[in-house]
C-alpha positions in Angstrom: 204.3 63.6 86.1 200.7 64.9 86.4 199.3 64.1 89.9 196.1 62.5 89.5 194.6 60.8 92.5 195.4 61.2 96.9 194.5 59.0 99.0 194.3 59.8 102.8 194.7 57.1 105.2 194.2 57.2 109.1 195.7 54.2 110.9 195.6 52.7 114.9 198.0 49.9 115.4 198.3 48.5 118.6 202.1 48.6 120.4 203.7 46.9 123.6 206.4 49.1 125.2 206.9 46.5 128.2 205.0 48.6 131.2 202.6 48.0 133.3 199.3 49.2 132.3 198.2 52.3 134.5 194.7 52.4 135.6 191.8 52.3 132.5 193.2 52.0 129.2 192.4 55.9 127.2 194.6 57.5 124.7 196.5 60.6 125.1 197.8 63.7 122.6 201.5 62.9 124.5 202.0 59.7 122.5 205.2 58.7 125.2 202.3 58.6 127.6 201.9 55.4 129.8 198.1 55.7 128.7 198.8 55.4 124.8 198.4 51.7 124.1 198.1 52.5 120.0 199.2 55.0 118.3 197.9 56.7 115.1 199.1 57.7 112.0 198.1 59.4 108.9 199.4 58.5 105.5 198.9 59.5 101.7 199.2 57.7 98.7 199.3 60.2 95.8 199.1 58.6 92.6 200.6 60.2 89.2 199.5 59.6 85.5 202.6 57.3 85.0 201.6 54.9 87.3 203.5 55.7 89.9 202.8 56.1 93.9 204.4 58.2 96.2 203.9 58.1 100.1 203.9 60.4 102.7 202.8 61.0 106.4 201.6 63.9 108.4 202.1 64.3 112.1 199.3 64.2 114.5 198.6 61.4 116.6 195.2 62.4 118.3 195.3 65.3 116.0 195.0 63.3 113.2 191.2 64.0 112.7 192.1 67.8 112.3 194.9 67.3 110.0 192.5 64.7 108.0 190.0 67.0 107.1 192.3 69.2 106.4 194.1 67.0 103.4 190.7 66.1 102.4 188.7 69.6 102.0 192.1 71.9 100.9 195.0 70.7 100.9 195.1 67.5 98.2 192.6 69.3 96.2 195.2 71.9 95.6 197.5 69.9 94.4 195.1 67.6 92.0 196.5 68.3 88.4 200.1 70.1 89.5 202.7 68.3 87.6 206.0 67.5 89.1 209.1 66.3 87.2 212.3 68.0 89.5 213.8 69.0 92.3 213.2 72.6 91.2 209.2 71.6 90.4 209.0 70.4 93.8 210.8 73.4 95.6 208.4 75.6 93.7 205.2 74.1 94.2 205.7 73.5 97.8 206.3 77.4 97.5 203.2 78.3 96.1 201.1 76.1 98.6 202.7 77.1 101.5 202.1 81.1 100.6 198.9 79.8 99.9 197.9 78.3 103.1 200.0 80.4 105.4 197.1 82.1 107.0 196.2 78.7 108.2 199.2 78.9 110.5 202.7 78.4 110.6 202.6 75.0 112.1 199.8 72.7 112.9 197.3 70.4 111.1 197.2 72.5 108.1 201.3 72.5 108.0 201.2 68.9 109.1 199.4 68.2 105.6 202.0 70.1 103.5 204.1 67.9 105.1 202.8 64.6 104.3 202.4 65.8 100.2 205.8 66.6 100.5 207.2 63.4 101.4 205.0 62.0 98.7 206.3 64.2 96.2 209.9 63.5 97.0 209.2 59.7 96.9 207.3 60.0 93.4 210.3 62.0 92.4 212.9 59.1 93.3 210.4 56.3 92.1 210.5 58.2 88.5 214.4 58.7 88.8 215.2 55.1 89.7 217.1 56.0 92.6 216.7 55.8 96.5 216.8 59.7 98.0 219.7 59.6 99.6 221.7 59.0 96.3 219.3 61.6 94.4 220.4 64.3 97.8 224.0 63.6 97.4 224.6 61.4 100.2 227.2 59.1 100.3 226.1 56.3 102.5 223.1 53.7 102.6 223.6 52.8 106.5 222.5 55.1 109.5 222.5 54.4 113.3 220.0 54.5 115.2 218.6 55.5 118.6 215.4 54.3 120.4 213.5 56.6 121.8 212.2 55.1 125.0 208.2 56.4 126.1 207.6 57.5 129.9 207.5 55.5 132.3 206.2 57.4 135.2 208.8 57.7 136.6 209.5 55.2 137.9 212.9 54.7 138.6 212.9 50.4 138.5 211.1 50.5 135.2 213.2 52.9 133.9 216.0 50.9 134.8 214.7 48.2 133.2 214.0 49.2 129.9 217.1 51.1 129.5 219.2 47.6 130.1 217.2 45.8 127.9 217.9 48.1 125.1 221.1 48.3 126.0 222.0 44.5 126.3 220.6 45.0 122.1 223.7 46.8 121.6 222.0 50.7 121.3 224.7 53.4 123.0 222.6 55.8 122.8 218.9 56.7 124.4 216.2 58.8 124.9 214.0 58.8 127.9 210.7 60.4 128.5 210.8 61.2 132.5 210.5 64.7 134.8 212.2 63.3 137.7 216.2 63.1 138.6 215.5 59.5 140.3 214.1 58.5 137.1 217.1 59.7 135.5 219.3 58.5 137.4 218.7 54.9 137.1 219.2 55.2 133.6 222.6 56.2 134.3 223.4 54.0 136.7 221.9 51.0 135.0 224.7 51.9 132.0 227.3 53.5 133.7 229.4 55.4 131.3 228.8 53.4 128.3 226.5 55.2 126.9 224.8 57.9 126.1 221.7 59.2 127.9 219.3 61.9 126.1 216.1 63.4 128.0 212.9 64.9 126.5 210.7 66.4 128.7 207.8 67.7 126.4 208.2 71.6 127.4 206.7 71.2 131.5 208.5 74.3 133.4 208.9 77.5 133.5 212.6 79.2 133.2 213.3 79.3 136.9 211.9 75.2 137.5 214.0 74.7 134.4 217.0 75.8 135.7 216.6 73.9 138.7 216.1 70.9 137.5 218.9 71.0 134.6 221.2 72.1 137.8 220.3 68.8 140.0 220.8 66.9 136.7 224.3 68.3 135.6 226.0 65.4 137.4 224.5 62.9 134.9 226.2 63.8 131.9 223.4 63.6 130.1 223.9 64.1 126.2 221.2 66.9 126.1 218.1 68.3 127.5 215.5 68.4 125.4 212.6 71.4 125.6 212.5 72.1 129.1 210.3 75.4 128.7 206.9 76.7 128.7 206.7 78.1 126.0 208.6 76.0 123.8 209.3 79.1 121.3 211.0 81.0 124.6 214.8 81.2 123.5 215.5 83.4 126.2 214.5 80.8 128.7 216.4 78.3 126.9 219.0 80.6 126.9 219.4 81.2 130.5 218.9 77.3 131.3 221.6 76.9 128.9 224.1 78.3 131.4 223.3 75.3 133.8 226.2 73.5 131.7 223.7 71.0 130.0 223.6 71.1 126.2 220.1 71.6 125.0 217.9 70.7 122.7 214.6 71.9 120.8 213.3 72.6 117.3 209.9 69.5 116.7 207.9 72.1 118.0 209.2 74.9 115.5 206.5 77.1 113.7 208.2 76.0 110.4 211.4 76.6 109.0 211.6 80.3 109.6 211.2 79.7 113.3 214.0 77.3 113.3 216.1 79.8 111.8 215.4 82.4 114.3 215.8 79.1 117.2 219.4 78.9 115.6 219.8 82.8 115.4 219.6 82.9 119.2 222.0 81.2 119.9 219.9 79.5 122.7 220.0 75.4 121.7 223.3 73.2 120.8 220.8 70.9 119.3 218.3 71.5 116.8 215.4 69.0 115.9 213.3 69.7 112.6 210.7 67.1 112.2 210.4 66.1 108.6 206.2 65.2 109.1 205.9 68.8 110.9 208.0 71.4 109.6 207.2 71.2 105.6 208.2 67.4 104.7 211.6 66.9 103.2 211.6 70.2 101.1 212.0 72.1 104.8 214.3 70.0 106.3 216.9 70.9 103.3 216.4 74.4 103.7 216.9 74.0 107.6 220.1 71.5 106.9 221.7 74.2 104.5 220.9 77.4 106.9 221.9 75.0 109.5 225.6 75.3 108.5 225.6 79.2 109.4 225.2 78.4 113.1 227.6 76.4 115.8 224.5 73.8 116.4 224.2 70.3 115.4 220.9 68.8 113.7 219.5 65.7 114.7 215.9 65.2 113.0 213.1 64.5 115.5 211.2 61.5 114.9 208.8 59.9 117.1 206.7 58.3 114.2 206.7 54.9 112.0 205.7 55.2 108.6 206.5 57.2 105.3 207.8 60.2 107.7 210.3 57.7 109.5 211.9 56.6 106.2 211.8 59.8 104.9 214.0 61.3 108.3 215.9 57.5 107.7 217.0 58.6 104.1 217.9 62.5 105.4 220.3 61.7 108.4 222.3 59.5 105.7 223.1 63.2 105.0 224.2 64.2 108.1 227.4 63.0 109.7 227.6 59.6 110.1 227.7 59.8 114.6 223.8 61.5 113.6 221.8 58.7 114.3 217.6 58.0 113.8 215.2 58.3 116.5 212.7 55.4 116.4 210.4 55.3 118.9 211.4 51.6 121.0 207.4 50.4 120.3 207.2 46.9 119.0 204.2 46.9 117.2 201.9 44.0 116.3 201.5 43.8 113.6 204.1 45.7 111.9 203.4 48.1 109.3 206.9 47.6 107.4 210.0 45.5 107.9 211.8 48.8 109.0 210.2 48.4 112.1 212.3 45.2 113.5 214.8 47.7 114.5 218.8 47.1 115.2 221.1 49.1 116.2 222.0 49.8 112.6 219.8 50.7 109.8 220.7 49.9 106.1 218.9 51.9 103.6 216.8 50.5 101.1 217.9 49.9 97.4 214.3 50.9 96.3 213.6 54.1 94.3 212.3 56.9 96.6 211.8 57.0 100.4 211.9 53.0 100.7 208.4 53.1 102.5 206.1 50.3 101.3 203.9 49.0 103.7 202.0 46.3 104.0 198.9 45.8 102.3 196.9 43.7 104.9 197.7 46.0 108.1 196.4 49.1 105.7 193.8 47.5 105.4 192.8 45.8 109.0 193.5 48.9 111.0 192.4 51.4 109.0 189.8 53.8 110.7 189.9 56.7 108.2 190.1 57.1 104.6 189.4 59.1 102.2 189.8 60.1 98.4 191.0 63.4 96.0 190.9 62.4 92.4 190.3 64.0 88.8 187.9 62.1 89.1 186.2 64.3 91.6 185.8 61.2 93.9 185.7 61.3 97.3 184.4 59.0 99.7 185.1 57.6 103.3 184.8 54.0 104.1 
């Protein structure tokens, strides 16, 4: 297959998460923020001379405008006219553009554009073969479960209560909140009592020492695991020593790619490691984390706090995994929705379709679009 057009889509959809709204209405770069009432995504469509399309999706929320001009001055250019027919073809183009944009950083918008090609390629690659990824990656099972990844709420311990019933009562055994606070936390617990699991990401706010503290007011929670508690995020000997507070821990979305998920494993720091299949290097990088993953005593759990291409993409890797390795979805009911996938249970059955299963609807593309762009043969480019 000869790639022959990429299109580069920027999408706002509007989302309830059932809180109260908090002061003016303004967007934030944290998208579990109580201030986010939409959140962004970026998509590509890259079309090959059989016909096909392939999707994929870049990470970024507010960053998306970075990582947009990025896919549309270098990065889709560079791949206008590659041809791609195997696993092998993909492995080794994805080589040759990450050597050639490595000065552009490890991680970031530039990586975050790899990322999205990626993903395409892998579902052009399973559109061609006839077969869903999961069956192409050797895996032996079309159903996953899943976990909702609750966003902040402040705080607030009777919110957080709340919410964590509701989802609860919709049979999930397993959740992830977004608070800072051991109130917070603890109404989670006690609004489910031991049955079930309760997971914490607090987006890298402290310092080793406030770390530690915290993790040591929390150990009587039995939480499942702690996720990036440090400033800076990369800081394995913090993590280390607020390991020995006796809560697992987790880390790895905010990895400088691959190789820095390798040294995160290395260390010996983490129980839990989180490679993010729209950040790291799309679906090409999460296989090389997966297999050095098995040379270390941690566990992989893909992060996943996105909705599009990049959600079915992680949906069709953690069929890999064990089956207790269940999807994040963030627990945003979104109107409208962009795919079925998004009327989430507490089970996920894969799709029969060829490829990543991703094909979303044509109406929402086009109604909340708010960037687009094109990368042909054609040399055509415009923005409407």
């Amino acid at each position: 297959m000869k790639i022959e057009k990429i299109e580069i889509i920027r999408l706002a959809i509007p989302f309830d998460s059932g809180r109260e709204k908090n002061g003016p209405e303004q967007q934030d770069y944290n998208a579990a923020s109580s201030r986010v009432t939409k959140m962004e995504t970026l998509l590509v469509a890259v079309y090959s001379d059989t016909g096909l399309c392939g999707w994929g999706e870049a990470f970024g929320h507010l960053i998306n405008p970075v990582t947009f001009t990025a896919l549309e001055s270098a990065v889709a250019p560079f791949f206008i006219n590659r041809h791609v027919d195997s696993i092998t073809g993909i492995a080794a183009l994805m080589k040759e553009a990450e050597q050639a944009f490595h000065g552009f950083g490890r991680t970031g918008p530039v990586r975050y554009a790899l990322s999205a090609i990626d993903i395409a390629l892998w579902d052009l690659f399973g559109k061609q073969e006839q077969k869903p990824l999961w069956q192409i990656l050797g895996g032996s099972r079309n159903h996953i479960g899943l976990y909702p990844s609750l966003v902040s709420y402040d705080n607030k311990p009777e919110a957080v209560a709340r919410q964590v019933s509701q989802v609860f009562a919709r049979g999930y055994r397993e959740i992830k909140l977004h608070e800072t606070t051991r109130e917070a936390v603890a109404a989670a617990r006690e609004a489910v009592g031991n049955q079930a699991e309760i997971m914490v990401d607090v987006n890298c706010p402290w310092s080793a020492e406030e770390a530690f503290r915290q993790a040591e007011s929390w150990a009587g929670l039995n939480l499942k695991w702690l996720e990036e508690p440090v400033w800076p995020p990369e800081d394995t000997d913090a993590l280390t020593y607020v390991r020995t507070a006796g809560i697992p821990l987790s880390a790895g979305e905010n990895a400088a790619g691959d190789g820095d998920l390798y040294h995160l494993m290395a260390s010996g720091a983490v129980d839990i490691i989180q490679p993010s299949v729209t950040k790291v290097g799309g679906i090409t990088a999460m296989l090389r984390v997966f297999e050095q993953a098995k040379r270390y005593p941690v566990t992989v759990i893909p992060h996943c706090f996105y909705y599009g291409a990049g959600m079915m993409a992680a949906a069709q890797l953690v069929a890999l995994l064990p089956e207790t390795t269940r999807l994040e979805v963030p627990w945003l009911q979104w109107t409208p929705q962009l795919h079925p996938f998004l009327n989430f249970q507490p089970e996920m059955v894969l799709p029969d379709a060829p490829g990543i299963g991703f094909t979303p609807d044509a109406q929402v593309l086009k109604d909340y679009r708010i960037g687009f762009a094109v990368c042909s043969t054609a040399k055509g480019e415009h923005h409407v």
